[in-house]
Structures are given as C-alpha cells and as structure tokens.
N, C-alpha and C positions, 0 to 999 in steps of 0.2 A: 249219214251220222254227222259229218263238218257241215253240213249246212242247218242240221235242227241245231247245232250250236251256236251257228253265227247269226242263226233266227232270233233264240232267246236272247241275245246281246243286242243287239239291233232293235228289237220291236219296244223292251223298255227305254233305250235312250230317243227312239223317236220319239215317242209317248211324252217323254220327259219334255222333248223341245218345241213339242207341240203344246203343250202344257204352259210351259214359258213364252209362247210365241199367244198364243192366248189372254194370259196374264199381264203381257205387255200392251196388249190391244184394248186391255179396260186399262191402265193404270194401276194392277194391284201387284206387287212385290212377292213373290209367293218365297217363304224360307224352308226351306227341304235342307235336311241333317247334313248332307254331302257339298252338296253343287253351291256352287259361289253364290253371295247373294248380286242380284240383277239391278241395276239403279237407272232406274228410270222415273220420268214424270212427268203431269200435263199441267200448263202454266195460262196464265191468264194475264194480259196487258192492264192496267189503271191508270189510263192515261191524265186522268184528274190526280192521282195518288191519295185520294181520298178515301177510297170504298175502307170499310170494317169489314169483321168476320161475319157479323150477319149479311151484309150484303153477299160479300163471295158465299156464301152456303149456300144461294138462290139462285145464284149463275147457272143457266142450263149446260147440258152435259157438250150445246154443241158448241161453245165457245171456248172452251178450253183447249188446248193445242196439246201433241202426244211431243215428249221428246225421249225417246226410244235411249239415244246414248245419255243419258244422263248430263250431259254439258248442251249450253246453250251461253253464246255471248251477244250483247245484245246493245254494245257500244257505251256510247256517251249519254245518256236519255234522262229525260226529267220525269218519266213514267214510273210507278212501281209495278211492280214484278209480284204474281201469287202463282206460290208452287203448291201443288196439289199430288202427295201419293198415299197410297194405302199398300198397308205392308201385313200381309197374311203369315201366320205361324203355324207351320204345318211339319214341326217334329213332337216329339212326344213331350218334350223339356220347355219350361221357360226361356227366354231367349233375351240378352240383355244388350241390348243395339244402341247405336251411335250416329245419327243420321249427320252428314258433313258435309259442310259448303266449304269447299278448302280452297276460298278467296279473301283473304282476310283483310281486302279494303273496302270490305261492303261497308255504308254509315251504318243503315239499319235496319236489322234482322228480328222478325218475330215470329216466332215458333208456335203453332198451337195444334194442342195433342190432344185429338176424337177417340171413342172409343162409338163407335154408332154416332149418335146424335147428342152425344155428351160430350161436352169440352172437361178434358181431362188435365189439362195446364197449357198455363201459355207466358214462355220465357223471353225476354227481352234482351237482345245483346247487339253490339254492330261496333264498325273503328269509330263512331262519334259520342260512344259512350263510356263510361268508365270501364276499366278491364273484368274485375270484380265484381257483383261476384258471376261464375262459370260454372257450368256443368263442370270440364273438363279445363284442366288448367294448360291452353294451347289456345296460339295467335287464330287461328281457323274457328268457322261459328260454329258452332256444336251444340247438339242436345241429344243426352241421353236420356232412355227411356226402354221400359221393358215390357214385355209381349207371351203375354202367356201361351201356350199351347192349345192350336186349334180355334184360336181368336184373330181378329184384325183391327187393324187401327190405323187410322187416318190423319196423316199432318198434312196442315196449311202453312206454309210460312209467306211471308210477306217480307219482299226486298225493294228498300228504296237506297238509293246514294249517288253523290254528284259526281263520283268519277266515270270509272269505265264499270258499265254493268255485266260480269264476267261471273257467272253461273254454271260451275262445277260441281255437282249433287253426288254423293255417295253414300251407302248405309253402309255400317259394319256391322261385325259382330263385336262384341266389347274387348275380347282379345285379342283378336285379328290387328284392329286399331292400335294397343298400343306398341304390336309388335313390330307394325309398319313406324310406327312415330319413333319410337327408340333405332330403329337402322335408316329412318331421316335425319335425327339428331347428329345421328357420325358420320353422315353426309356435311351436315353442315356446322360440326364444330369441325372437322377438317378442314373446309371453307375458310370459316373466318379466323381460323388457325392459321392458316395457309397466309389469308390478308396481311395479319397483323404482323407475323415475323417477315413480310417482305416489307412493312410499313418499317417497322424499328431497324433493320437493316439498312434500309436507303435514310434514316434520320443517321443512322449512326456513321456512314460517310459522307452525309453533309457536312455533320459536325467536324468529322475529321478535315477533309478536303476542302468546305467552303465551297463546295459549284452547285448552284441553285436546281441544275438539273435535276438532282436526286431528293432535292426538297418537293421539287413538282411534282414528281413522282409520288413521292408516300404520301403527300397531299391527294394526286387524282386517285391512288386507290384506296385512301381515307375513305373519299368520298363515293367511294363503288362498295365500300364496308357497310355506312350509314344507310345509302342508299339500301341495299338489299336486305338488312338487319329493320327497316322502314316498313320496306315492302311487305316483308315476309311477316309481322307483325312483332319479333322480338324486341325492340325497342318499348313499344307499348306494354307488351308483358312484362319487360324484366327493369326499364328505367323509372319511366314517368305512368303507373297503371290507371293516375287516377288525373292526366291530361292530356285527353283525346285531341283538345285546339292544338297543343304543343306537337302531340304527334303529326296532324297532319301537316303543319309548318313544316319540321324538319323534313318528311317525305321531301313537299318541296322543293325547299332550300339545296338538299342533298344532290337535286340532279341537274343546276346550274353551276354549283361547287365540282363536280367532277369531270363536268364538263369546262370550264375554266382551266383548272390546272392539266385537264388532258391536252387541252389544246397548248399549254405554253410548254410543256413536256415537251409537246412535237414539233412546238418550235425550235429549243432549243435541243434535242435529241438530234432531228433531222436536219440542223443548220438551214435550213430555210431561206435564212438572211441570202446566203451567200451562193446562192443558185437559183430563188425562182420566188424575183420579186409581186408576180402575181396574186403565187398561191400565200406569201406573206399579206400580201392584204386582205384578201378575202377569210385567211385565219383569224388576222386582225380584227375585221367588222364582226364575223362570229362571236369573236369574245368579248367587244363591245358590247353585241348584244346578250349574250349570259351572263356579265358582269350588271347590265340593267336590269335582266329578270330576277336574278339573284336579289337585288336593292329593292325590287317592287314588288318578290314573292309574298311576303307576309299581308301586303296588301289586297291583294287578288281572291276574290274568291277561289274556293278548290277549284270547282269546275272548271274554269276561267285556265288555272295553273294548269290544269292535269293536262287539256288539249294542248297550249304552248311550249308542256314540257315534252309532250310526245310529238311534235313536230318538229322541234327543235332539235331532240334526239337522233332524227331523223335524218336532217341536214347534218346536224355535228358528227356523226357515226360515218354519212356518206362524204364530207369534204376529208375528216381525219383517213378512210379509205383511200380516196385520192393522192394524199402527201405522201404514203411508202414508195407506189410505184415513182411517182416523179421525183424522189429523192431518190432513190434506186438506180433511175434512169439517167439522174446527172454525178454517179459515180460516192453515192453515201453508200459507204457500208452497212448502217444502221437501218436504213431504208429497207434492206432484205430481212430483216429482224421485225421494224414495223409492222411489212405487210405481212407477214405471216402472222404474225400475235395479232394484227387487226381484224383479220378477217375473220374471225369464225365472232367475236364481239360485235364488229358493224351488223352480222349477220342475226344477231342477239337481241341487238336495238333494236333494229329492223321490226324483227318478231313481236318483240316487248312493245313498240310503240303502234305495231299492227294488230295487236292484243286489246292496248287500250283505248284505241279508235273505232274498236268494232269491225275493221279489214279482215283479221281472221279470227278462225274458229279456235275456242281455247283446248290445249291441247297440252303435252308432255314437253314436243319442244315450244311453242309458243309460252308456258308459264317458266322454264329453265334456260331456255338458249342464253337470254343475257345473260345469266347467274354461270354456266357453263363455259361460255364466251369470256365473261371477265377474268375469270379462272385462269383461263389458256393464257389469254393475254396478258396477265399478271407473270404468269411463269416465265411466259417467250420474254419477255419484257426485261423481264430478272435475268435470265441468261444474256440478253445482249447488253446488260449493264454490268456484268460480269469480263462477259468477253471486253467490253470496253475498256473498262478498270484494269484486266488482265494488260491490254494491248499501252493502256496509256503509262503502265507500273513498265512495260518491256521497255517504251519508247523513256522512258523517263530514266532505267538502271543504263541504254545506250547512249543517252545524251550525258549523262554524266560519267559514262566510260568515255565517250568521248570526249569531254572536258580534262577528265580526269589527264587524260594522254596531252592532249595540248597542253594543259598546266605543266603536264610533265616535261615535254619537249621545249615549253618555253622557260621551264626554268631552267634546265641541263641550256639552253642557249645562254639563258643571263650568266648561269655560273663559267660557261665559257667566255661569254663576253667579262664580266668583272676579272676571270682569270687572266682575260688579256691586258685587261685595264691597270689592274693591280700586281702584277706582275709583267718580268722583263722578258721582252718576247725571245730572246737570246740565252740567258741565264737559267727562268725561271724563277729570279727570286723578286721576293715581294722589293715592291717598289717602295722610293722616297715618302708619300704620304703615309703609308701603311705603318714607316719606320717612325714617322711624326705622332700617327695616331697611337700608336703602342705605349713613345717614350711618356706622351702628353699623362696615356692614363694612369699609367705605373707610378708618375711622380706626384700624381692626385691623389692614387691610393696611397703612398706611404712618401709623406711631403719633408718627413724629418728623413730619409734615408741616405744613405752618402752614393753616389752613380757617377759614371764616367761613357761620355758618346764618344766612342772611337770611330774614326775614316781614316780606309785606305785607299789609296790614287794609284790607276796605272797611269804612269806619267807618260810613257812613251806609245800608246793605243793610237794615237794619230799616224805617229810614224811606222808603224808597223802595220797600221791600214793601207798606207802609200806605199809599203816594200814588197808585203807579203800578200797584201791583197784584204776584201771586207771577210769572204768568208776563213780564210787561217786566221784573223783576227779573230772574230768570233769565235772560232774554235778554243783559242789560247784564253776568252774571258772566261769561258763556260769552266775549261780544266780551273782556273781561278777561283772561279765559285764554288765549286765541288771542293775545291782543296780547303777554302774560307770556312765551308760549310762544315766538312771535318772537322778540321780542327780547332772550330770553335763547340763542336761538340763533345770534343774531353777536356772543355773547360769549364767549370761549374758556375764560375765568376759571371760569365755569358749570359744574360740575361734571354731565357726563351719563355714564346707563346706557343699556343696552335690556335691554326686557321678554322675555317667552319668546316673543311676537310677533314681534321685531327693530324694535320702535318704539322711539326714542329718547325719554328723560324726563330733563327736565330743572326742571319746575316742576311741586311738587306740592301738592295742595289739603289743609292741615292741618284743617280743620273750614269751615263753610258759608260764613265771609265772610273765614277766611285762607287766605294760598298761603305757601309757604315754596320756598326754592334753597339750595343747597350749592354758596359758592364757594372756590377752590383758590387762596388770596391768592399764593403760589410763581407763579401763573401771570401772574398780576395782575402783576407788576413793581415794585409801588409807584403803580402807575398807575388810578386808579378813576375818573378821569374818561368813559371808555363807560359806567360802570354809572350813574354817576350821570346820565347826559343818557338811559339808559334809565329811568330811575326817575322823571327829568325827564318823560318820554312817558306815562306809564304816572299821573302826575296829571293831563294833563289830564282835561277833561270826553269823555263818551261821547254822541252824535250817537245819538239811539234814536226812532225815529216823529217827526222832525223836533224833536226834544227834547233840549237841550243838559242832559244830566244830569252833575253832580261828584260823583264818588265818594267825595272825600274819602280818600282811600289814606294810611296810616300807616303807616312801615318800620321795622326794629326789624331790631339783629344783634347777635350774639354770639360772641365770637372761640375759637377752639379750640389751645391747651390753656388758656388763661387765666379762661376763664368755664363752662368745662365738660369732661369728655371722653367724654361720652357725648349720644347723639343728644337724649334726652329733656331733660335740662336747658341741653343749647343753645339748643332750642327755645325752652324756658321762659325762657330769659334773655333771648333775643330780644323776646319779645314784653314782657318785662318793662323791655328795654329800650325797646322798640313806644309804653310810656307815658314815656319819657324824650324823647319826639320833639322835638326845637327847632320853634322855631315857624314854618320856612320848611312851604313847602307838598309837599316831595320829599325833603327831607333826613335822614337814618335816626338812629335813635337806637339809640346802642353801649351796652350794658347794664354796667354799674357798679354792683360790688360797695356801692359807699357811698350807691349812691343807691336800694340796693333796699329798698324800703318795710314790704316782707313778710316779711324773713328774721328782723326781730329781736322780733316778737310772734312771730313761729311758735316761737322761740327757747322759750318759756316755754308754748306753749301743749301740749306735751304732758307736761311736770310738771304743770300744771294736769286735765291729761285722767286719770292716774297719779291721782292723787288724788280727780279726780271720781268716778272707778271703785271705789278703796280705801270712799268716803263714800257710794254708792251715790246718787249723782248724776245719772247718766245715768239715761235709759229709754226705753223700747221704742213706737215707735208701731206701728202694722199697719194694713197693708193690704190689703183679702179680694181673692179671687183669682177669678173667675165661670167654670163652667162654659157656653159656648154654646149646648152641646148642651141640654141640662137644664135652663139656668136658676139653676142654684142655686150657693151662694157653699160651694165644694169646701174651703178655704184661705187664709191669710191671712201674707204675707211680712213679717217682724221688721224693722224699721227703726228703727236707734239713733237719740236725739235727742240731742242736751247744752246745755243748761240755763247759763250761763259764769254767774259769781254777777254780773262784771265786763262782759263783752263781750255778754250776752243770749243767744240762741238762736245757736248755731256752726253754720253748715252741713256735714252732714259730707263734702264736697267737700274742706274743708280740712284737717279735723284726719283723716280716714282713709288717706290719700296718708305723711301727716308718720307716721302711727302705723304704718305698715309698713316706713317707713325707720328707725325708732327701733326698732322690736324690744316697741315696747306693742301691738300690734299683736295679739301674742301673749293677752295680760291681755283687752284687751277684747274678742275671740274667748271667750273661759271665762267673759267676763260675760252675752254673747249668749246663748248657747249655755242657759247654767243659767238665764236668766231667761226667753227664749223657751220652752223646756220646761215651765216651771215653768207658766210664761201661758197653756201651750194644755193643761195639765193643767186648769185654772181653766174654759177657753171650753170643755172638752168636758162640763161640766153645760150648755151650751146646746146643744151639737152635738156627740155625740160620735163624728162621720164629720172631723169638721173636723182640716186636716193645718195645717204652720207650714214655712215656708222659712226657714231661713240663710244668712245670707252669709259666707264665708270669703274669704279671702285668698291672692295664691301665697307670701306670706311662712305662711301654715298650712298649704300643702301640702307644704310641707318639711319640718315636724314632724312628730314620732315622737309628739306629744302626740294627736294631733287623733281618732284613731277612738278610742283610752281615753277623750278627754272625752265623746264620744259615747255612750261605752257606758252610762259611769258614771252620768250623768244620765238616759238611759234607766232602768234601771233604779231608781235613787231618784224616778223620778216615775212607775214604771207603764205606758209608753206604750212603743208599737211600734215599730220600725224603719219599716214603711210607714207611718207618719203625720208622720215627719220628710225634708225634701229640704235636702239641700244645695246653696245657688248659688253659682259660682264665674265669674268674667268669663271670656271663652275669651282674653283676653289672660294672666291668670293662669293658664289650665288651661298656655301656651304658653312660660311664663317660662319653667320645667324640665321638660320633657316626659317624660323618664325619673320622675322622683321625683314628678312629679304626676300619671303614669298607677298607679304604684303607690300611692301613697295613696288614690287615688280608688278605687282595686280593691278594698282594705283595706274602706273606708267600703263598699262598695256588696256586700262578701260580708256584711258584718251586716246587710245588710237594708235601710238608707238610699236614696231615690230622691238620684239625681244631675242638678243642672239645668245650665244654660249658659248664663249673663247675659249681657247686652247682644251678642246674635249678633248680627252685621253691623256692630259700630260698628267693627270696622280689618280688619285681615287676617287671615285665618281659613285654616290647612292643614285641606283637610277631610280628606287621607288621617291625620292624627293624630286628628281629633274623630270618625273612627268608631271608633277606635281607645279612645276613652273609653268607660268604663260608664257614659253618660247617661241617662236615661231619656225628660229635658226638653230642649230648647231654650227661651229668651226674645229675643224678637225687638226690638233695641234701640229703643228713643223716636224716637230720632232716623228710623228706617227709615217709624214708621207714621204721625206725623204730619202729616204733607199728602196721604196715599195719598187723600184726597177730592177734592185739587185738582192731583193732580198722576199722570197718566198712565205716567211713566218709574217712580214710586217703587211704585205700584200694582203694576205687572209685575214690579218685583224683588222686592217683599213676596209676591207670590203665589208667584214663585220659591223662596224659599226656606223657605216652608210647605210648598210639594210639594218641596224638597229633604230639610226635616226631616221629615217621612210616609214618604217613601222611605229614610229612612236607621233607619225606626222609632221618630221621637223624638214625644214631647208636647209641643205647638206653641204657646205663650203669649205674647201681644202685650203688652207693656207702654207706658204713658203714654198710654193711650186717654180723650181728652179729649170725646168729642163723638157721640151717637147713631151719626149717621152712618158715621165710621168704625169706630164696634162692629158697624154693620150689612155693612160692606164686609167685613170680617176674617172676619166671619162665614161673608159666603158665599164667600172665599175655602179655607174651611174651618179655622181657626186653631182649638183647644180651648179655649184659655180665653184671660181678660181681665183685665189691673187698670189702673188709672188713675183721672182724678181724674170719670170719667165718672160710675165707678161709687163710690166711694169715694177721699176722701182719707186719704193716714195718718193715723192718731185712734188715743188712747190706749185702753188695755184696758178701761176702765170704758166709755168712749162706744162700744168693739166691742161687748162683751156687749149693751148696750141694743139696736144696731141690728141684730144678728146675729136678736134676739128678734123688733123687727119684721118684719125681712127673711121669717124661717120662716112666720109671721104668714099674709103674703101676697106668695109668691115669687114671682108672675110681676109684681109690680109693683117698678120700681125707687126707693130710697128712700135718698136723698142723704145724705152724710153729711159736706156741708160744704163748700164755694163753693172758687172755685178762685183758691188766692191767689197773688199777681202774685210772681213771682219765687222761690216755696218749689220748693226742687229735692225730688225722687221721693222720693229716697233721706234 
C-alpha cells in the first residue's frame, strides 16, 4: 500500500524532470502551471558584430552552443553575442512574461520576438542609449511579452558592448518579477540609506572638529554611493535618462574618486607616516596614479577604462588589505578596525573586477560581494570612527581634568606665594604696598574727601629682640596686631577693604616694627575721642610668659590734602610726624611742615649731588656676586657712594629717593653707567668672565635715553651685552608697566641680562613679572635674614626660589650676612650670593687685589672687610 503511493509521487515528478531535461536539450523553455520557470539558452559568437536577424535564422542548429544555467560571462570581447530561446506555454491561461538580462551595462540590447517564422517585434534598448522609452521602467534590459496557451515563441536578442560581456538570462512570470524587484528595492534603499547617513554624519564632524580624516571618509563612501547607484543603472534611470555619454563617464570617474579618498582615509586613519615609511610610498604612487586616471578618464575610451579600472581595483583593494595588518602589527589600534572592515570589501573587489575581466563565472556573489563588502565596511568603519571619537572625547575631558587640577594647584601656589608676598609672614597683615595701593585708590575715588594716614611704631622691638629673644619678640607683635586689628574694628572712622579672600583689612604692617590705618575724619565727626582711648589701649604693656613687657608704641599722622596727596608721602609725614610725638605716652604726633627737620638740607642736597657728579666726586664701590654652584665670584654689582666735602659719607638711601624726584636722577644713571663699564673693562685683566650689575631707576625706564647709553658705552669700551645686567626694583619695573615693559624689551633685544631687585620686599603682580624679559630675580634682604632662625621666612624663601626656577629666572639672595644662611640658600637651591658674608662694598683698587686672591685659592673664602654697624647694602 506505501509503496503504490510513493509510486504515484515519484513516476510523475520523474516524468516531469525528464521532461525538463529534454526541453533543455533542444533549447525550449517549457511553462507548466506549478514548477518554476527554467532559464536557459543557446548563444552564437559574431565575431565581425556584423551579422542581422536574417543571417542568425540561417545559422545551422550545430553552432549554437547550449547554456543550461542561464548565465554565461564572456569577458572583455569586441564580438557580439546572439542569444537564442524558445519558450513553450503549456498551461491552460495566457501567460504574461518578462524575459531579463539583469546586467545593466550592456551598450546594446536587441530583442526580437518570433512567433514560428514571423518576427513579432523587435525592441531596441542597451546603457548607450537613452533610458526611454522601456518596456518595464528598471535599470536591467527587459522585454515584455505574452504567450498564449499551448503556443511557443522564440527570442533572439543580440548583445554587443565594450565593457565586460556579463550574461545573466532569466524569464519571469509578470508577477513573480515585480515581487522580486519591490523586496530588491528595500534591499537597496536600505543601502544607499545606510551610505548617505554615514556620509552626512562624517560631514557633520568634519564641520565640527575640522580633521580631514572624516572629510576622506564621507568623500571615499561618496564615491562607493555613485559608484554602485552607476553600476546598478539608478543614476541613468532616475538623474540624466536621456545621457548615456554622461552616464558612462561618471561610471568611470566614480572608481578612481573612491579609490583616492580611500587611500588618503588610510593614510591618515592608520598614521602610516609614522610607522611604515614604505608602505607610505607605495600608497603614495597608488594615488598618483588614481589621481591621473581620474584627469584622463573622460578621455579614454570605455573599454580602454573599464580594463584599468578593474585592475587597478585590484591592486588598490590588495595594497589597502595589506595596511590594517601592518598598522595592526606596529601597535595602531585602528589597524584591528581596518582589517576587519577590509576584508570582506578587498574580497568584493577581487570578485567585482574578476567579474569584469572574464576570471569568473557571474554569480550571486560575484555580482553583490562588492556592494555587500562596502556595506560591512562602511559600518566597521563607522564604529571605529566612533570608538575613536568616543576615545579622543575621553582623552580630551582627562586632559583637561588634568589641566583643570594644575590650574588649580598652581593657582592655590600663587595665592600662597602672593599671600607671602603681600603679607607679613609674622603678623599676617597685609603689607606696606598693599596699604599704598588701597590709600592711592580711595583718594582717586573721592579726591575732595578729608583722610588721616595714622602709624604706629614699636619703638623698643630691637631691644626686646636682644633681651627676650626673635621668637617672644614675635610673639608680643602678633598679640599687637590682633589687638590693632580689634580695635580698629569698633571704629567706624577706620577705613576698611576686603581682600580677593573677603577678609577685611583694616590695619596694615608698613615694615617689621610699624603698622599703619587709614582714617575717614568725614566719619569721625569731629569726635576722636574712640581713637584715642584705642591708642590709649594699644600702650599699655603686653602680658608675655608671665612678663609685663612695654612696647613703647609711638603714633604719628598726617592729614590729607594738607600734608600730602599721595599714599607715599602721607606715610612719610606720618612717621615724620611719629618723631614729633608729645611727650604723653599715646598721644600722636601731626606732622608740620615747619617742624620737618629733613626737608631743608635735602633742599640743597641734590645741587650738591649735580655737582658732585659734574666734579667727578662720586664713586663706585662693588660688590662680587658667588656662584653656589661652582664656588667662584661670576660678578660684581656697582654701588654709588658720595663722599659730601660737608656732611661725610651720604647714604644713598637719601639722596637716591630725592634724585629721581628731581630729574638728576637722570645725570647720575650716565655716570654709573660709563664708570661701571669702564671698571669692569679694568677687572677683566683679572677676570675676563667677570659680568657688573646696574642699577636703574623707573624714572630711567621712561627714557628714550637709556638703551643709546647702553649701546654707546658698549661699544667705546669693547664689552658685550652678556657681561652687562641691568637691576631694576619690581617696584620700579611696576611704576608704568606699559613703558617699562617696552624699554626693558629694548635693553634686552641688544643683548643686556635683565634682573629684579629686591623681590619680595612689597607687592609683586606676578602675571606682569612674567611678562618681563628677565633673566634674574634678587631676593630682597629683608626676606633672607633670619631664614636660620625663623621657620615661616625659610618656607617663603624657598617659595619663591622654586617660584623663580619655575618662572625660568636666575635666583640670587642678597644681604647674606652669615655662613649658615649661605648654607641654607644653598640647599634651597638659590644660584648665587652677595652680602657682607662674602664681601663688603670696597672700591675698585681693594676688588682687583681681592678678586686676585680670591682666583689664588677659590674654594677658600677671603673677607673683605668686617661688617659695619649700620652701613646700608646699597
């Protein structure tokens, strides 16, 4: 019983493929209701391309060749091609078919439809004619045509064209076709969906970003769009239908363009440069030559193109293969990205350009692999420009945390360093400039206002350094300031700021044993009895280790506009009045013009100075400068002296102040100047490495004179720009910082080293002192003096050694009085040294001797002269 069953199943499906296997043996097409229809056909070579339809109808049956599968590819050939099938109708229905050559780069396609020995039509279409008009409106050559029941009919078509002759034959049924064509369609607007948003995506972070890499990009898959939108005939269909020339151009053009920007993609993708100068060149000459085929495609016949483009595909698919692994292998992360998005592409090309050289058989993957291929490669491509972009967005939010933290570290540094600078490292209170800058702006903002600069003096702070020692000294200023700071806090009269802290300041420390306040007499009423029962407080004695100490406090004020209108000489009146004090023990001394003791020798003392200079009076002492490192005496800084015929030795404390508000100032700058040159013209018979410092002025920073003086006296003595430095206080350098950044500029393009004198003794903008062409800093007296006994001043000296190292500057201590502190500066790392440690100022004749012993025997230190009570540096 199972077997008469599996009889009658079996004996009609034999029947059937017997039937078909038949059918295929003559070339006829047989159509039955069910079973798919069979595409096959027997083809004729024209190697002339000449023959007509009458010829082919006379061709015997033995020269036509069977091609069972339906496909047949047959290369590059200047032959034409005649396909020959007949297609039998053997349902009961009409049947309405669609014979397709689904190669849509044939030139030229001609269809002609027999019915026996009747030509029933013959349509003319190919890529070298206009799109229009079609059977079917689709890039593929097509002819529709219908077959009645129980009849047959025979087509000839005739294929010529100069590219690759690639012969894919299929019949449909009319529905079948379009159902196939509509789920091709969302095949490939997914495609070139897929292209375009990775096109506009990499345009759109070019734009942003500016890196050409992601222009390359949407450029090579531009040109993998046009290409296959070329290929596949859509361009012809849907842009230009009625120019066939233009369309084969673009074809063309399309696959040196893709090739182009693929290759500079992967140059700059896989960095190339900078691993594997090789395979950069041979990318190189690649794109040399795609960049010339691209320039010479329009010239080229097709054929000509089609072969150069498929061999060049060839090579280009195989070298861009090559660059993943070896970028891979010299440690590119993009490289592992490459090769895998390359690979299944090169593999595409491969197919695609072995498709259109006749290599291989056409097929599913040989007509899709590249289109398949570009795909992947498009995608992987897109993820490792992702991952990229993800990894450069990481590296770029850490680099700027890490900035962020440096910024941060180095500004909590500066705000410590300016907190050292600007305040007293004892006290905490803001220092003398800071009380200068405050009073200067107050009285700029309100110029009609009535103000009074109060100082008070611990007179007796020396003497209570020498009984009780530096640290109860200290201790007893601090209780001082605290107490100042009080109780000028319940007094409204008291003029206060805040800092960039939001600390209020109202009392500030003008030098080591005075404070100074700015008060607002408008507020005051007429009424200074609070101040005075504060000032009353502020004499008593201080309670220190069970130790009734008196400070002895002297107060001193000067009224504003009357005694001054600037901060500096209120000061100065103040304290000027400070020695006018009545004899009560808290009562302030108001500073009077007629009682000022100083003003009317200073009167006369810089005609005297004018003259000393004219008489060549004045002169030069030096003082050598020590290298730490080395040991050895590098230079020696010019220090005026003056001689008064009347008054003795002048300190120039006094008359240097008076000569920059007089305008001599000028004159004794052109004295220094040519006699310090002249003097280390002289010491370089004992040393001819030996440099010399000057000192300037901001009233000579303002001269148009000062780099001429420079020059000039260079030159008339012989000597270099590096052997001379100019010093300039950073209060000077800060007077006019426009006009003393450009003069210092001036000075420092001929060559001249530029120093910074007494750094730290007020307030210092450090964003202006980077801003100087310095080469030195000098770290003021006042800074290094007790760094052996005193913990706070050590730490800010070390501070701003490693702030000048950091800023690039040459770091030199001055007023270095004492082994120990040469030794401490040392291993703080400072360059050099001068003070009365190493040398006192001494005139040119006692330099040369000692400079001689010095060379003698340099690691030994060799005095030059006892340290006298009370002789200032300078």
């Amino acid at each position: 019983m199972i077997l008469n069953k599996a009889l009658r199943i079996f004996i009609p499906v034999l029947a059937s493929c017997v039937l078909q296997l038949a059918s295929a043996d003559s070339g006829t097409i047989t159509i039955t209701p069910d079973a798919p229809i069979d595409s096959h056909f027997q083809y004729w070579e024209d190697p002339g391309a000449d023959a007509g339809i009458d010829k082919v109808l006379t061709i015997p049956e033995s020269e036509w060749q069977l091609k069972p599968s339906g496909k047949a590819t047959f290369g590059i050939t200047g032959s034409a091609y005649w396909l020959r099938l007949s297609v039998q109708n053997q349902t009961r229905q009409d049947q309405l078919l669609i014979a397709e050559l689904a190669y849509p780069q044939l030139d030229d396609v001609v269809f002609h439809e027999f019915s026996g020995n009747t030509l029933l039509r013959e349509f003319r279409t190919g890529d070298t004619r206009p799109f229009y008009p079609r059977d079917v409106d689709h890039p593929n050559m097509l002819l529709r045509f219908q077959l009645a029941q129980d009849t047959t009919k025979t087509l000839y078509i005739r294929l010529a064209t100069a590219g690759s002759m690639v012969v894919p034959l299929r019949l449909w049924r009319q529905k079948d076709f379009y159902e196939a064509v509509a789920n091709e369609d969302k095949l490939h607007f997914f495609y070139y969906g897929s292209l375009t948003v990775i096109i506009l995506i990499n345009l759109a972070v070019f734009l942003t970003l500016r890196e050409k890499l992601y222009l390359f990009y949407a450029l090579a898959i531009f040109g993998y769009l046009v290409f296959f939108a070329s290929f596949r005939g859509f361009t012809l269909q849907h842009l230009y239908p009625n120019a066939p020339l233009l369309h084969a151009h673009v074809l063309l053009l399309s696959m040196p363009f893709l090739a182009i920007f693929s290759i500079l993609f992967c140059v700059e993708f896989l960095k190339i440069r900078s691993h594997s100068p090789r395979l950069q060149r041979a990318l190189l000459g690649l794109l040399v030559f795609e960049i010339a085929f691209f320039l010479s495609a329009p010239l080229l016949d097709y054929e000509t193109g089609v072969r150069i483009a498929a061999v060049s595909a060839f090579i280009f698919s195989s070298l861009l293969l090559v660059a993943g692994p070896i970028a891979w292998a010299a440690g590119v992360r993009a490289g592992v990205f490459f090769t895998i998005a390359w690979s299944p592409l090169a593999l595409g090309v491969s197919a695609t350009a072995g498709l259109a050289l006749g290599l291989l058989p056409e097929s599913f993957f040989t007509e899709y692999a590249m289109q398949i291929g570009s795909g992947l490669e498009a995608f992987i491509l897109t993820l490792a420009l992702a991952d990229r972009l993800y990894r450069e967005r990481e590296q770029k939010i850490q680099a700027q945390a890490d900035n962020l933290q440096k910024e941060k570290a180095r500004s909590e540094v500066q705000d410590r360093l300016n907190e050292a600078l600007t305040h007293d490292p004892v006290t905490g209170l803001p220092n003398r400039n800071r009380f200068e800058r405050m009073v200067d702006e107050q009285l700029e903002r309100n110029p009609n206002g009535r103000y009074m600069v109060g100082v008070a003096r611990v007179s007796r702070l020396k003497e209570i350094n020498r009984t009780l020692g530096l640290e109860r000294s200290e201790r007893m200023l601090k209780r001082k300031a605290e107490q100042m700071s009080e109780l000028a806090g319940s007094l409204p009269m008291v003029h206060a700021t805040l800092d960039n802290q939001g600390r209020q300041e109202r009392v500030y420390q003008l030098s080591g044993d005075s404070f100074g306040l700015f008060v607002n007499v408008s507020k005051a009423g007429g009424d200074f009895q609070p101040l005075n029962q504060a000032l009353k407080r502020l004499a008593e004695p201080v309670l220190l280790d069970h130790l009734a100490i008196e400070p002895n406090l002297r107060f001193g004020a000067a009224s504003y506009p009357e005694h001054g209108t600037k901060a500096a000489m209120l000061i100065r009146n103040a304290h000027v009045g400070m020695e006018m004090t009545p004899h009560g023990s808290f009562e302030t001394g108001v500073y009077s013009s007629k009682n000022d003791i100083y003003s009317e020798s200073r009167l006369t003392l810089m005609s005297d100075l004018r003259r000393a200079l004219h008489q060549n009076q004045t002169q030069l002492h030096y003082q050598p400068k020590l290298d730490l490192k080395t040991g050895q005496v590098v230079g020696v800084e010019a220090l005026i002296r003056w001689h008064h015929p009347e008054r003795g030795w002048v300190p120039p404390v006094e008359f240097i102040p008076l000569a920059e508000k007089t305008g001599v100032i000028k004159h004794l700058t052109r004295w220094v100047v040519d006699q310090a040159l002249n003097d280390l013209k002289t010491l370089h018979q004992v040393d001819p490495a030996l440099t010399v410092s000057v000192n300037v002025s901001a009233r000579d920073l303002i001269s148009s004179e000062l780099k001429g003086l420079f020059e000039t006296r260079m030159k008339r003595y012989q000597l270099k720009p590096d052997q001379i430095t100019v010093e300039l206080t950073e209060t000077a350098a800060m007077d006019d910082p426009e006009k003393g950044l450009a003069t210092l500029e001036g000075l420092a393009k001929t060559g001249l080293k530029i120093s910074i004198d007494d750094f730290g003794a007020g307030y210092s903008s450090l964003s202006y002192l980077k801003r100087l062409p310095a080469t030195e800093i000098k770290l003021d007296c006042a800074l290094v003096q007790d760094i052996d006994s005193s913990e706070s001043s050590r730490m800010i000296v070390e501070t701003a050694i490693n702030m000048g190292h950091g800023l690039g500057f040459q770091v030199v201590a001055e007023g270095v009085e004492t082994e120990q502190t040469a030794r401490l500066l040392q291993g703080m790392g400072a360059g050099l040294l001068q003070g009365y440690w190493l040398c006192r100022p001494i005139a040119l004749s006692e330099l040369s001797n000692w400079l001689v012993v010095q060379k003698q025997s340099p690691r030994a230190r060799h005095p030059c002269g006892a340290l006298r009570y009370g002789e200032h540096h300078r």
